[in-house]
KEKELO-221799 format. One record per residue (C-alpha): residue in one letter; x, y, z. Coordinates in Angstrom, 2 decimals, padded with zeros to 5 digits, m for minus. Layout:
% KEKELO-221799
+------+---------+---------+---------+
! type !       u !       v !       w !
+------+---------+---------+---------+
!    A !       X !       Y !       Z !
...
+------+---------+---------+---------+
This chain:
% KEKELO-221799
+------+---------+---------+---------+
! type !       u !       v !       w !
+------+---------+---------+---------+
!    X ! m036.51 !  019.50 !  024.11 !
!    X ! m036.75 !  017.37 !  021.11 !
!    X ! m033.81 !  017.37 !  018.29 !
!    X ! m034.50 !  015.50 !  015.28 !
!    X ! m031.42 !  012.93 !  014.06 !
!    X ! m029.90 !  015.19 !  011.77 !
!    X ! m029.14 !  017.48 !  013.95 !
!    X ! m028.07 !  014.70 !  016.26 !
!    X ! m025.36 !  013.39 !  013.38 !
!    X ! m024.31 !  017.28 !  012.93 !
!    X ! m023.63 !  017.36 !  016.49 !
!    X ! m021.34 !  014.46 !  016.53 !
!    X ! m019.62 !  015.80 !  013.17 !
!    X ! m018.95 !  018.71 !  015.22 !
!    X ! m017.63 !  017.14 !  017.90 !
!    X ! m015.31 !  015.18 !  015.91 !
!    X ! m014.27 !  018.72 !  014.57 !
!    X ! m013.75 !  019.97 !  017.46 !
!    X ! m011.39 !  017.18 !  019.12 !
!    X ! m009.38 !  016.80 !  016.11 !
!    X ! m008.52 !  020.72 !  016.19 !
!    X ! m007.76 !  020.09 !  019.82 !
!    X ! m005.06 !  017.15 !  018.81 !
!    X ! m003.74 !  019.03 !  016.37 !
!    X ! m003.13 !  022.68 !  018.17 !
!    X ! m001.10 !  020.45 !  021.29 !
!    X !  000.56 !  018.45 !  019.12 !
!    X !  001.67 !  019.84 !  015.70 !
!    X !  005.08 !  022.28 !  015.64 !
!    X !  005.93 !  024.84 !  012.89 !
!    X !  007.19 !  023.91 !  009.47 !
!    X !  010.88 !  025.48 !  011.07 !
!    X !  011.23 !  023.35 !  014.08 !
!    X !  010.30 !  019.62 !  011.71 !
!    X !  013.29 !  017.49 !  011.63 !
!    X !  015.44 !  018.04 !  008.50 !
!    X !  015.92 !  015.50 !  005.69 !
!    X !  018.94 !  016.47 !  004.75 !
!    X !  021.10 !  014.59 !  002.01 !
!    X !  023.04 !  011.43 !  003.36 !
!    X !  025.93 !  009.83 !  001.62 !
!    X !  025.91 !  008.71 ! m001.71 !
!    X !  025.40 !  004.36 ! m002.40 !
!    X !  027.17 !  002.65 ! m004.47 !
!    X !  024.96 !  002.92 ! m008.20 !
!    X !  023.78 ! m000.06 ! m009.60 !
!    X !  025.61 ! m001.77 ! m012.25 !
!    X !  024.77 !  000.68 ! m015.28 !
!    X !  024.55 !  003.54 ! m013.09 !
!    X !  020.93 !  004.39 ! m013.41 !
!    X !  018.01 !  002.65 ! m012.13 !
!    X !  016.57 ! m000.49 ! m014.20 !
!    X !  013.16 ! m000.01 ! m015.86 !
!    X !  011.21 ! m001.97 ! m018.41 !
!    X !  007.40 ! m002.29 ! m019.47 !
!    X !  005.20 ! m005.58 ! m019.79 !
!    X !  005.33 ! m005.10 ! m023.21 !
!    X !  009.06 ! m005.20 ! m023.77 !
!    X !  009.46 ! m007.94 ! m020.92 !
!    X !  007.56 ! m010.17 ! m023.07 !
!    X !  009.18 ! m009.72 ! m026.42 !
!    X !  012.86 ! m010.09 ! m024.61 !
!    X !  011.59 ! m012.95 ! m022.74 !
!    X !  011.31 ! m013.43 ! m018.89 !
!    X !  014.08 ! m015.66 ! m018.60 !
!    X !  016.25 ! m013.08 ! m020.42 !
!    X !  015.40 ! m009.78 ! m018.46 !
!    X !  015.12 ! m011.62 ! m015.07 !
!    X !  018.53 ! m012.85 ! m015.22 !
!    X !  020.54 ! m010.05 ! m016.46 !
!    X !  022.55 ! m007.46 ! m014.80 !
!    X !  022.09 ! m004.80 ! m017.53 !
!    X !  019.36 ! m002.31 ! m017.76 !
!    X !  016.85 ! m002.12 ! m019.68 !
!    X !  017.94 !  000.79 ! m021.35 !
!    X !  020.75 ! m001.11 ! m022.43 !
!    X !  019.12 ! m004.15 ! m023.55 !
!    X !  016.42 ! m002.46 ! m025.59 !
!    X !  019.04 !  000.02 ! m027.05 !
!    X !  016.73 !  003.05 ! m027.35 !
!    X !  013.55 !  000.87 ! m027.67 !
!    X !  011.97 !  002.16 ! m023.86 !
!    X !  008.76 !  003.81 ! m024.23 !
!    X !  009.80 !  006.42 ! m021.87 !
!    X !  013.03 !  008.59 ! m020.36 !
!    X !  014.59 !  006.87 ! m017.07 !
!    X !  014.82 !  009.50 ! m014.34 !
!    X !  018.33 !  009.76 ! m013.36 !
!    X !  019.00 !  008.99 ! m010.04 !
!    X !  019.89 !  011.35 ! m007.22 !
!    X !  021.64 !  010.37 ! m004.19 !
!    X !  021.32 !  013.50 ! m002.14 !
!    X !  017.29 !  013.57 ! m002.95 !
!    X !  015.39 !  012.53 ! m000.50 !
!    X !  012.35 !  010.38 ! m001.60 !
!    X !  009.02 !  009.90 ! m000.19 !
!    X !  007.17 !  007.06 ! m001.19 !
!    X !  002.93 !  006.52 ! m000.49 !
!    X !  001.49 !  003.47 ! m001.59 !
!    X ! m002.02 !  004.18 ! m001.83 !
!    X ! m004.37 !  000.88 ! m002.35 !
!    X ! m007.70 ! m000.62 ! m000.33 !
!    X ! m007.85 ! m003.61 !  001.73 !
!    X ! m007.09 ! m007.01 !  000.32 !
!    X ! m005.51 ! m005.51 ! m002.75 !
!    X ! m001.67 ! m007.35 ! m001.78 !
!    X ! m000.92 ! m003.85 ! m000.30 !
!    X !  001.08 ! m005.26 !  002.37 !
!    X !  003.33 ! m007.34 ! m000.37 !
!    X !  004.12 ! m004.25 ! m002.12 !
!    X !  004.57 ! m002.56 !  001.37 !
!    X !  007.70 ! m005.19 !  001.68 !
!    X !  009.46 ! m004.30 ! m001.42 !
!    X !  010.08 ! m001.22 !  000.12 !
!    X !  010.53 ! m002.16 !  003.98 !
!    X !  013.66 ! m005.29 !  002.98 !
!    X !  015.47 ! m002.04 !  001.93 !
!    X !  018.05 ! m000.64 !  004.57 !
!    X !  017.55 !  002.77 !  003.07 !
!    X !  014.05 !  003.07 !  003.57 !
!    X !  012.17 !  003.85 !  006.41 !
!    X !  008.68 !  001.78 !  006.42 !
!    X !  005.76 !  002.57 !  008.12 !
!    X !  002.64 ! m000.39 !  008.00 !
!    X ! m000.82 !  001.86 !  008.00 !
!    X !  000.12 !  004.34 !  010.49 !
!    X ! m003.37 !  006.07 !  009.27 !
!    X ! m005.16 !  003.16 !  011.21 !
!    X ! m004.85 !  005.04 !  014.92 !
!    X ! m006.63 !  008.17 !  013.63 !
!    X ! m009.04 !  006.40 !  012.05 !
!    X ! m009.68 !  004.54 !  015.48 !
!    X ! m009.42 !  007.60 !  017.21 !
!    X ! m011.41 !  009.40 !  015.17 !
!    X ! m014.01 !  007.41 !  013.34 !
!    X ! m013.30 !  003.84 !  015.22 !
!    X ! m017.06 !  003.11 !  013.61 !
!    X ! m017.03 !  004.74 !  010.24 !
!    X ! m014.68 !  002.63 !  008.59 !
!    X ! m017.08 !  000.71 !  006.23 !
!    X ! m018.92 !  004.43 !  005.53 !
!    X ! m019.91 !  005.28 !  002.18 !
!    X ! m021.35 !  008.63 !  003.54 !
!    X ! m019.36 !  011.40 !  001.63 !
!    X ! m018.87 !  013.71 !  004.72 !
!    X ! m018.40 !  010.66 !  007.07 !
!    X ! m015.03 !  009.66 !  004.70 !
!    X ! m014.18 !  013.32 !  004.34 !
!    X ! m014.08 !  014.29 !  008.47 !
!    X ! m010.37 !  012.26 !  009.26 !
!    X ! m008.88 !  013.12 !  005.79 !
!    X ! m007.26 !  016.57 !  007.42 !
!    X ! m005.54 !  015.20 !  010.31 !
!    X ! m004.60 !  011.81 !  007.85 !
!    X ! m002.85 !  014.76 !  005.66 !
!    X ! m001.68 !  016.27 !  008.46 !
!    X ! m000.36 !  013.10 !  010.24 !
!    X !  001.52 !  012.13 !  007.10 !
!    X !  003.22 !  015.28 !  006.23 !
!    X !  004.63 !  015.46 !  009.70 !
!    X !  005.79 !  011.51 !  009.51 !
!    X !  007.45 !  011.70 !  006.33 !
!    X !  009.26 !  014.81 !  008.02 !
!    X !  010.10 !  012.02 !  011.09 !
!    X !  008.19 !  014.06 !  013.21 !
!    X !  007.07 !  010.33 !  014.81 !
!    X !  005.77 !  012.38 !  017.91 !
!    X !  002.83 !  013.49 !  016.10 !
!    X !  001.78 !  009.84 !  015.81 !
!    X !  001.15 !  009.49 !  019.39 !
!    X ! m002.04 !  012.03 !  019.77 !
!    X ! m003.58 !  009.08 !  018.60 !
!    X ! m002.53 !  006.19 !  019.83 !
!    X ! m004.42 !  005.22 !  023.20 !
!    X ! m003.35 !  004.56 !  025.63 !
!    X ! m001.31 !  008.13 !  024.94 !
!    X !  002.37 !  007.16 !  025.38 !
!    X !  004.43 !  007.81 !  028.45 !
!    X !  007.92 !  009.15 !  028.08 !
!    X !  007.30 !  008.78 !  024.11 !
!    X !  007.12 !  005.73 !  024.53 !
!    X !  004.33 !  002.82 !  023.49 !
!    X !  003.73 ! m000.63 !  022.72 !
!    X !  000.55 !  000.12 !  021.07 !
!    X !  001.45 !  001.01 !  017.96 !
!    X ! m000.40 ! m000.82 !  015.23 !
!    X !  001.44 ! m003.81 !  013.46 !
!    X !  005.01 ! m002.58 !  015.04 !
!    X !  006.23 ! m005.69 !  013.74 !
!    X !  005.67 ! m004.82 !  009.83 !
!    X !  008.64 ! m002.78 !  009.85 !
!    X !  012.45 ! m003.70 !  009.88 !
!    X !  012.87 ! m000.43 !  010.88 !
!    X !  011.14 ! m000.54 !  014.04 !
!    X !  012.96 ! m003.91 !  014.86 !
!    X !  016.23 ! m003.43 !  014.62 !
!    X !  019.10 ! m001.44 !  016.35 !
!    X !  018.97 !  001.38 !  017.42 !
!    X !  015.12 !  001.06 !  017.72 !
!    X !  015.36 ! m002.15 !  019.01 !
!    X !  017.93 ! m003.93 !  020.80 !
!    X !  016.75 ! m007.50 !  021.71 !
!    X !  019.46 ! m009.78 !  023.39 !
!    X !  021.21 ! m012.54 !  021.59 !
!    X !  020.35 ! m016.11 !  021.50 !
!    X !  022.85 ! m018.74 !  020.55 !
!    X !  023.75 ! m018.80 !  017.53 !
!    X !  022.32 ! m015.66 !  016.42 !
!    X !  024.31 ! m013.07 !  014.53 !
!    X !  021.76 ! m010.35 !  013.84 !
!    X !  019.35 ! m008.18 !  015.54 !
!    X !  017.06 ! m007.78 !  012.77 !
!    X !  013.48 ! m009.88 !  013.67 !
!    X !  012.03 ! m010.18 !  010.10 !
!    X !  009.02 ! m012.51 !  012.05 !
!    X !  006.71 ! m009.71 !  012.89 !
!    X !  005.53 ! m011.62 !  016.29 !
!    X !  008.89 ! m011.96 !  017.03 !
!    X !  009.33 ! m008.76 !  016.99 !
!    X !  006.57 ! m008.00 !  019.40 !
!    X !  007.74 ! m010.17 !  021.81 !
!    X !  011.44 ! m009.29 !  022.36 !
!    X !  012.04 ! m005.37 !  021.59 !
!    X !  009.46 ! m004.57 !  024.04 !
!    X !  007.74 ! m001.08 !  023.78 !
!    X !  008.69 !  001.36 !  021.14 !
!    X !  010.73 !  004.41 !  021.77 !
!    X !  009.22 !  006.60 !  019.56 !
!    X !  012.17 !  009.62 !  019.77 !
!    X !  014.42 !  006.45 !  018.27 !
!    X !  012.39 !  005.86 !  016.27 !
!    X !  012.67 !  009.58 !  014.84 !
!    X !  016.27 !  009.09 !  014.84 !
!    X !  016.25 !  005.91 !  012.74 !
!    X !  013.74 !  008.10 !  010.31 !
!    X !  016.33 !  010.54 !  010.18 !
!    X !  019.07 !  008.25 !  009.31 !
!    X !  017.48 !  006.78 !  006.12 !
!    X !  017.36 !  007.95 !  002.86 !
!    X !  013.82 !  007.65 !  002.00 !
!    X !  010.59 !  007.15 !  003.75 !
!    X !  007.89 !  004.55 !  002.84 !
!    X !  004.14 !  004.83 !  003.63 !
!    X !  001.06 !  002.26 !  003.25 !
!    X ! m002.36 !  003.22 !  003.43 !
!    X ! m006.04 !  001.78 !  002.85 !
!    X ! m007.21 !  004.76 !  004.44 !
!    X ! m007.17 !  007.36 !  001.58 !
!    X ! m010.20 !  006.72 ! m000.89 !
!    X ! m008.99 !  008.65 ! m003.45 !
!    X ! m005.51 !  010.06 ! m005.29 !
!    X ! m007.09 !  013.48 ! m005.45 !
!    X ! m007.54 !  013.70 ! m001.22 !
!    X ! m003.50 !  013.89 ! m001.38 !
!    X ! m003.16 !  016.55 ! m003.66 !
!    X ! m001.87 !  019.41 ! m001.01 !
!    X !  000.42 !  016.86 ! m000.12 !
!    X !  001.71 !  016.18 ! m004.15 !
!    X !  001.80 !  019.82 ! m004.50 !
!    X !  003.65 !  020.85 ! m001.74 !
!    X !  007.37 !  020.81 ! m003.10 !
!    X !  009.34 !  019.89 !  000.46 !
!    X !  007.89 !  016.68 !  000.52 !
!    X !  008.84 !  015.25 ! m003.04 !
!    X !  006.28 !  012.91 ! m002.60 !
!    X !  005.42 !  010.02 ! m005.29 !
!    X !  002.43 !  008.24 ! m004.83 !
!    X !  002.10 !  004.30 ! m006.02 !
!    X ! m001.82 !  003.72 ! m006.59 !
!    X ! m002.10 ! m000.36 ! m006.07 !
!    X ! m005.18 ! m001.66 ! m008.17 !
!    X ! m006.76 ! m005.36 ! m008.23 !
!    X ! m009.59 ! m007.06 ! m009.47 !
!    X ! m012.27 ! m006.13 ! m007.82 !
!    X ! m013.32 ! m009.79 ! m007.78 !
!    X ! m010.37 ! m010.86 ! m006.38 !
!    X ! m010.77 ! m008.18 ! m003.34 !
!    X ! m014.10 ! m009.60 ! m002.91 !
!    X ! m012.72 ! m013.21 ! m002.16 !
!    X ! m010.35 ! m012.19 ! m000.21 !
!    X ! m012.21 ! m010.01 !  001.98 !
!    X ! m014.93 ! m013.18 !  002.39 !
!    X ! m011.89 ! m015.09 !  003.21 !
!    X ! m010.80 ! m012.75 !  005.85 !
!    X ! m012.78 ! m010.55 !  007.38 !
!    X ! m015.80 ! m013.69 !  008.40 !
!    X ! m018.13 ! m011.14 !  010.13 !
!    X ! m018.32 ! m008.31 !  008.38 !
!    X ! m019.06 ! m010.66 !  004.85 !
!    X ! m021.12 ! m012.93 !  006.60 !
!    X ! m024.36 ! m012.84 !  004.33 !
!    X ! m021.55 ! m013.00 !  001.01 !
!    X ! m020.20 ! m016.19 !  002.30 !
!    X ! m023.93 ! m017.29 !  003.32 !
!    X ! m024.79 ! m016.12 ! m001.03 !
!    X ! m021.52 ! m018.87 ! m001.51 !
!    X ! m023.02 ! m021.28 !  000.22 !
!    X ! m026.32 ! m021.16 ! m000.27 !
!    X ! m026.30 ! m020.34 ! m004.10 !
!    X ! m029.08 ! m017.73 ! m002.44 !
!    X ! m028.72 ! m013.90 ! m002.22 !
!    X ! m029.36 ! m012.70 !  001.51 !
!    X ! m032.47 ! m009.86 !  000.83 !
!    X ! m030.51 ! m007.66 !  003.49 !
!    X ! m026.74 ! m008.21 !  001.75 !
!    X ! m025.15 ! m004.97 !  001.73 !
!    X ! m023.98 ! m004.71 ! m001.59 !
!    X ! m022.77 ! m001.49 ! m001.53 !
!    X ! m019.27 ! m002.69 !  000.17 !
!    X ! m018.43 ! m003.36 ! m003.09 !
!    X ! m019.54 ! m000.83 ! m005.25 !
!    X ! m017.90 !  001.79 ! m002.61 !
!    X ! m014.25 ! m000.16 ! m003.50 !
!    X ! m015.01 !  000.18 ! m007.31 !
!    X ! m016.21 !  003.81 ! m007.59 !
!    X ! m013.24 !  005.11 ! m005.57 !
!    X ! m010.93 !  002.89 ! m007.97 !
!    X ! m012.53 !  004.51 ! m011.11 !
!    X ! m012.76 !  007.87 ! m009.58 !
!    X ! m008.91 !  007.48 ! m008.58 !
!    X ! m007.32 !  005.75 ! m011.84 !
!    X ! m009.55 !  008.06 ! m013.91 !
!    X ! m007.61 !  011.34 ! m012.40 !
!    X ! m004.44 !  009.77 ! m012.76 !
!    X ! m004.67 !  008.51 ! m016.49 !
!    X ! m005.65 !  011.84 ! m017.27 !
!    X ! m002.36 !  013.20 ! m016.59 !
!    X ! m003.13 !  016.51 ! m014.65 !
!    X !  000.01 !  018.65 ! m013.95 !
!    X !  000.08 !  018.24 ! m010.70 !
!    X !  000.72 !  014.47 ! m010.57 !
!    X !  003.66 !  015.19 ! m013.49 !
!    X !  005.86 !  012.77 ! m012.09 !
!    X !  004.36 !  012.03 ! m009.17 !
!    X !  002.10 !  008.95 ! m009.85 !
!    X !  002.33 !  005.56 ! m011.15 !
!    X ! m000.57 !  002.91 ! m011.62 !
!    X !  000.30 ! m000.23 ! m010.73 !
!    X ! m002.12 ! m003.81 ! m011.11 !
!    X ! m002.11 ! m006.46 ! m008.24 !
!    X ! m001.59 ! m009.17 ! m011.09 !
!    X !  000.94 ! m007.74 ! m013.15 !
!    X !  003.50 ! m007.07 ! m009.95 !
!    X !  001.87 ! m011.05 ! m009.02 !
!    X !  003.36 ! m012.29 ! m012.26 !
!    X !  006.36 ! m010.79 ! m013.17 !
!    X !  007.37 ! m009.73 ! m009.44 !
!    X !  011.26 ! m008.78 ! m009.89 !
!    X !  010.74 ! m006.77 ! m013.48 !
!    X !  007.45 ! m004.68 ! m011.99 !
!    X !  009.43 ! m004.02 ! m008.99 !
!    X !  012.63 ! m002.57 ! m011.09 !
!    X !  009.95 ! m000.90 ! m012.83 !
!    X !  008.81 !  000.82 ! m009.90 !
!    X !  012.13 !  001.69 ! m008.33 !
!    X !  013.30 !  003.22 ! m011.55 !
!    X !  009.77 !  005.66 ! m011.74 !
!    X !  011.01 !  006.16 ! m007.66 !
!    X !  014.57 !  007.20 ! m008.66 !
!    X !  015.92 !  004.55 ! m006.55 !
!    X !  018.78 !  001.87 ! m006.32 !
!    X !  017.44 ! m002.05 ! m006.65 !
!    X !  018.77 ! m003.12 ! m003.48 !
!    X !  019.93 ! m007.06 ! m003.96 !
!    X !  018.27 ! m007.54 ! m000.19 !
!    X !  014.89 ! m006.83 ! m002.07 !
!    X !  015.80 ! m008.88 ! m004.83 !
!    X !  016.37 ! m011.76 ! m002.68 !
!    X !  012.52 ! m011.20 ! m000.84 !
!    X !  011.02 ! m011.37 ! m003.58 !
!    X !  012.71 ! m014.77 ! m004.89 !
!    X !  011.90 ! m016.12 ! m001.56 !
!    X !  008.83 ! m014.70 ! m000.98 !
!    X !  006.66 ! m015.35 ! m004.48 !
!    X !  007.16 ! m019.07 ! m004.81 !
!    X !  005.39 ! m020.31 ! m001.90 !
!    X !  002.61 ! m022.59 ! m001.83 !
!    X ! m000.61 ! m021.88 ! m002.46 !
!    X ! m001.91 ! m024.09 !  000.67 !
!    X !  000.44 ! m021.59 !  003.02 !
!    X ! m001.49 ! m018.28 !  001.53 !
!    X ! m005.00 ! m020.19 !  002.39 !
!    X ! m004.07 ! m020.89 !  006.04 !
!    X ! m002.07 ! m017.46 !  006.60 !
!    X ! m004.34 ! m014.76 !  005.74 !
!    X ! m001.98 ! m011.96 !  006.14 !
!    X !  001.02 ! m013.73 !  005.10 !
!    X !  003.61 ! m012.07 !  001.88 !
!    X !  004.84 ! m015.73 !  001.62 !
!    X !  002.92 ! m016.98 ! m001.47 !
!    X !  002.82 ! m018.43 ! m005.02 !
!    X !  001.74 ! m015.16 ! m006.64 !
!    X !  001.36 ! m016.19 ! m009.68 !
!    X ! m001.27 ! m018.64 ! m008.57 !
!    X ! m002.71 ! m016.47 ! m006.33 !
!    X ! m003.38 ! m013.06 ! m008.65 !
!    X ! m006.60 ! m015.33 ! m010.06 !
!    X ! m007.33 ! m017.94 ! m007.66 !
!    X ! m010.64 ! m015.81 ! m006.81 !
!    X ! m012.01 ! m018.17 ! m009.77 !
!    X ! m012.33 ! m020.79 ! m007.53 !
!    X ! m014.05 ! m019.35 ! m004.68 !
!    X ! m016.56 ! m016.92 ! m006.00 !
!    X ! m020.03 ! m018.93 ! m006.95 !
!    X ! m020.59 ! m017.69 ! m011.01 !
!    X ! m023.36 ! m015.41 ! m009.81 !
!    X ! m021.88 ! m013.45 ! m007.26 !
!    X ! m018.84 ! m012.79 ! m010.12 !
!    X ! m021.77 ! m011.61 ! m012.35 !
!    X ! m023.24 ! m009.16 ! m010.13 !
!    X ! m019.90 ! m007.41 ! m009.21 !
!    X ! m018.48 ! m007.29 ! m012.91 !
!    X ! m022.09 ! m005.92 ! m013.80 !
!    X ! m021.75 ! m003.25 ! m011.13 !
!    X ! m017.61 ! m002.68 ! m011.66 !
!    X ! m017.85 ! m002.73 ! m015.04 !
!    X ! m016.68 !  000.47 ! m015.73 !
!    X ! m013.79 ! m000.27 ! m013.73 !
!    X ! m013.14 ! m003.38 ! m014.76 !
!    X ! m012.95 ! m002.12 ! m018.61 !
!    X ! m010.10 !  000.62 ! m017.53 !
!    X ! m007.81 ! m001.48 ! m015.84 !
!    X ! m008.13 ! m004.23 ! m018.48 !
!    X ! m009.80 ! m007.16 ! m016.63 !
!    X ! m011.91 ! m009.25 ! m018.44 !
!    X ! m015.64 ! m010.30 ! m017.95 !
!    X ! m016.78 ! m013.85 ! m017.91 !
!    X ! m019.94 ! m014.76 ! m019.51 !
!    X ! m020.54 ! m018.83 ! m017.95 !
!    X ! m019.45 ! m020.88 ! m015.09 !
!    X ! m017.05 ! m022.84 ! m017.33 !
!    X ! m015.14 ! m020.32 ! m018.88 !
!    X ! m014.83 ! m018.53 ! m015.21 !
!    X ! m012.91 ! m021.97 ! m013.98 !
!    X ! m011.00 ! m022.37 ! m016.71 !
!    X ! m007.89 ! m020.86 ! m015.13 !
!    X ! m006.12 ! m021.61 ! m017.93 !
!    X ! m007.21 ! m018.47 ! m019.62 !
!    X ! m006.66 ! m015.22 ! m017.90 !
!    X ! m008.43 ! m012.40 ! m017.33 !
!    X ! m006.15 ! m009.90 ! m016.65 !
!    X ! m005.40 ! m008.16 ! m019.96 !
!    X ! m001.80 ! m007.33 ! m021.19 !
!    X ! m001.68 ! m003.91 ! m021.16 !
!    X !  001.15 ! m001.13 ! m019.79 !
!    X !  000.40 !  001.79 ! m017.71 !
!    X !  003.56 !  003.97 ! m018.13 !
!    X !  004.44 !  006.12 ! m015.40 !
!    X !  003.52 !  010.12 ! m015.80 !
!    X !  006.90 !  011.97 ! m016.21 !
+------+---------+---------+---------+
C-alpha cells in the first residue's frame, strides 16, 4: 500500500491529537476540585499608598535623577499631569501575571523582576516540557497548523498552574515523576520559589544565614529533586503567580485565558529589536544560526540560509502588537506593551511602571536587583549568555557592533513594518549603524489599556 506524504504528516498530526487528549483526560481535575486562591493578608502599602507609575515621557521632563531617587509617586510629583488613572491596589486580589515575549528578547530579565519578589510565585518557561513532549522537533516551525497543535494543552497547562494545580505539570515531564516528585523540571533553578523553604531545605554551611540559593546551579545541586505537592503549597501561599513564556506566538492564542474572569490574568507582551534578537540568537544558539554567522564572516550570503527564522519572529510581533494597540475589549486592562530598550534604559521607572498597570506593591527586594543587576559589565554579558547580570544600557544596542551592515539591511527591509510600530529606526550606511552614539530606539510611550 502506498500513502503519499500528506497523508503521512496528517497521520502524525493525529497522533499528536490523540496523545495529548490522552494526557489531558488522566491528568486534568474539574474546575471544583483546583486549589483555591483565596485572599491572604494584607502588606504593608507603599509609601503613598498606591502603586508608583510614570511614562517615558514624564520621566524625561522630571529628570532621571529626580524620579529615581524619590519616595513619592508619580501621581504626586506630576500633580494631576499622568496620562492615565493608577489602578488602586487590592490586597485581597489575587494577580496573575504572563509575560509573553520570544527568545533572546531579555525575557528572562523581566522574568526576575517578578521572581526577587516574596509574594510572587515564579515559574521559568514551564511551556518548554509540552513543547518537548509534544513537538520536541517543531520548535523552529513556521507551519500554521504545526504552531497551532500544542497551543490547547499550553492553555490548558497554564490555567491549571496559575490555579497551583503543579501536578498537571508532570504529564509532561519525562521521566514521569515518582511520588510527585522530579528533578527534571526545566531550569528549577530560575525560581526563588522553588529554592527555598518549604520547597527546599538545603543544610547550612558556615556562615550562612539563609536558605534562599539565588545561584541557579546552586540550587540544582543542594535541594535535590523537587517535591512538586510543596511546591503547590508554596503556590498557594503567595499572593500572585508569575509566568514566562517564548512559547505563545501570539497575544490572541491566550484570549480564552484573558476572558475567563477566575483567572484575572494580565498579560506583559516583551518586544525588542528585531535586530538585536538576531545577534543574540547568532551569539547563542551556534548551530541552529550557523550559515548567519558564516554571512558575518564571510561578508557572503549562504544560497541555502533560512531566512525565514526571522521573518517568522517579526510577523508574530506585528500580528501581536497590532491586536493589542487596537484596544479590543477583551484585553481592557489586561495588556501592556513593553520595549526591551526602554525597561534596558530606565530599568527602576519601567519596572514601577509595570507594577502599577499589575496593581502591585514595589517590593524594595526588587528594587535592590535591579540596582545590582543593570550595571554590570558589558564583558560579563558576552561570556555569560544567559546571565541577568549586565550593563543594560549598553547592551539594549550593542547588536550595532556585531551585525555586518548587510545582514541589518535585509532584516529591517523584511521587519519593516514592525520596526515602524514599535518605533525603531532604520539605518541607511555602515557609519551611521556604528555610530552608537545615536540611537535607534525612538522615544515614544505605549500606555497601558485600562
Amino acid at each position: 500500500m502506498q500513502c503519499s506524504w500528506k497523508s503521512v504528516v496528517l497521520l502524525a498530526l493525529a497522533s499528536i491529537a490523540i496523545q495529548y487528549t490522552a494526557i489531558r483526560t488522566f491528568s486534568t481535575k474539574p474546575f471544583n476540585l483546583l486549589c483555591s486562591v483565596g485572599s491572604n493578608p494584607p502588606t504593608e502599602l507603599a509609601p503613598t499608598g498606591h502603586p508608583v507609575n510614570c511614562s517615558l515621557k514624564d520621566v524625561t521632563w522630571l529628570g532621571r535623577e529626580t524620579f529615581e531617587s524619590s519616595d513619592r509617586g508619580c501621581d504626586e510629583i506630576l500633580s494631576h499631569n499622568s496620562p492615565f488613572s493608577f489602578p488602586s491596589y487590592n490586597a485581597n486580589k489575587r494577580t496573575h501575571i504572563l509575560i509573553l515575549a520570544t527568545t533572546r528578547s531579555g525575557s528572562s530579565f523581566v522574568g526576575q523582576l517578578f521572581n526577587q519578589n516574596p509574594e510572587v510565585f515564579y515559574l521559568f518557561e514551564p511551556l518548554y516540557h509540552v513543547q518537548l513532549t509534544l513537538l520536541p522537533r517543531l520548535a523552529q516551525s513556521r507551519n500554521l497548523a504545526e504552531r497551532r497543535v500544542m497551543l490547547g494543552a499550553a492553555r490548558d497547562l497554564l490555567r491549571s498552574l496559575y490555579h497551583c494545580h503543579l501536578n498537571s505539570l508532570e504529564s509532561y515531564i519525562r521521566p514521569r515523576p515518582a511520588n510527585h516528585s522530579t528533578d527534571k523540571l526545566f531550569r528549577r533553578g530560575a525560581s526563588r520559589s522553588l529554592c527555598s523553604p518549604p520547597v527546599c531545605e538545603a543544610p547550612l554551611g558556615p556562615g550562612e544565614q539563609s536558605q534562599v540559593l539565588a545561584d541557579e546551579g546552586e540550587c540544582v545541586r543542594k535541594c535535590g529533586p523537587l517535591n512538586v505537592s510543596l511546591a503547590a503549597d508554596t503556590c498557594r501561599a503567595k499572593r500572585h503567580a508569575a509566568i514566562k513564556t517564548v512559547r505563545i506566538p501570539q497575544i490572541n492564542d491566550l484570549r480564552a485565558l484573558i476572558e475567563d474572569p477566575r483567572l484575572n490574568l494580565k498579560v506583559v507582551q516583551l518586544v525588542r529589536d528585531p535586530r538585536g534578537i538576531l545577534a543574540s540568537r547568532i551569539e547563542t544558539f551556534r548551530d541552529t544560526y550557523r550559515l548567519w554567522r558564516l554571512w558575518r564572516a564571510t561578508g557572503r550570503r549562504p544560497h541555502n540560509l533560512d531566512l525565514g527564522q526571522i521573518n517568522t519572529v517579526c510577523e508574530d510581533f506585528r500580528r501581536s502588537v497590532s491586536t493589542g494597540l487596537a484596544r479590543p475589549a477583551w484585553l481592557r486592562g489586561r495588556y501592556m506593551l513593553l520595549r526591551y530598550e526602554d525597561l534596558a534604559r530606565f530599568p527602576l521607572q519601567k519596572t514601577r511602571e509595570l507594577y502599577s498597570f499589575l496593581g502591585l506593591v514595589l517590593d524594595h527586594s526588587v528594587k535592590d536587583w535591579i540596582i545590582n543587576n543593570t550595571r554590570g559589565s558589558s564583558d560579563l554579558s558576552a561570556r555569560q549568555k544567559f546571565t541577568t547580570v549586565r550593563d543594560s544600557a549598553a547592551n539594549a544596542e550593542n547588536w550595532r557592533v556585531k551585525l555586518s551592515f548587510d545582514m541589518v539591511v535585509y532584516t529591517q527591509t523584511a521587519c519593516q513594518p514592525l520596526l515602524e510600530l514599535l518605533g525603531y529606526k532604520t539605518v541607511f550606511s555602515p557609519r551611521e549603524l556604528r555610530n552608537l552614539s545615536h540611537s535607534l530606539v525612538e522615544d515614544r510611550t505605549f500606555l497601558p489599556f485600562f
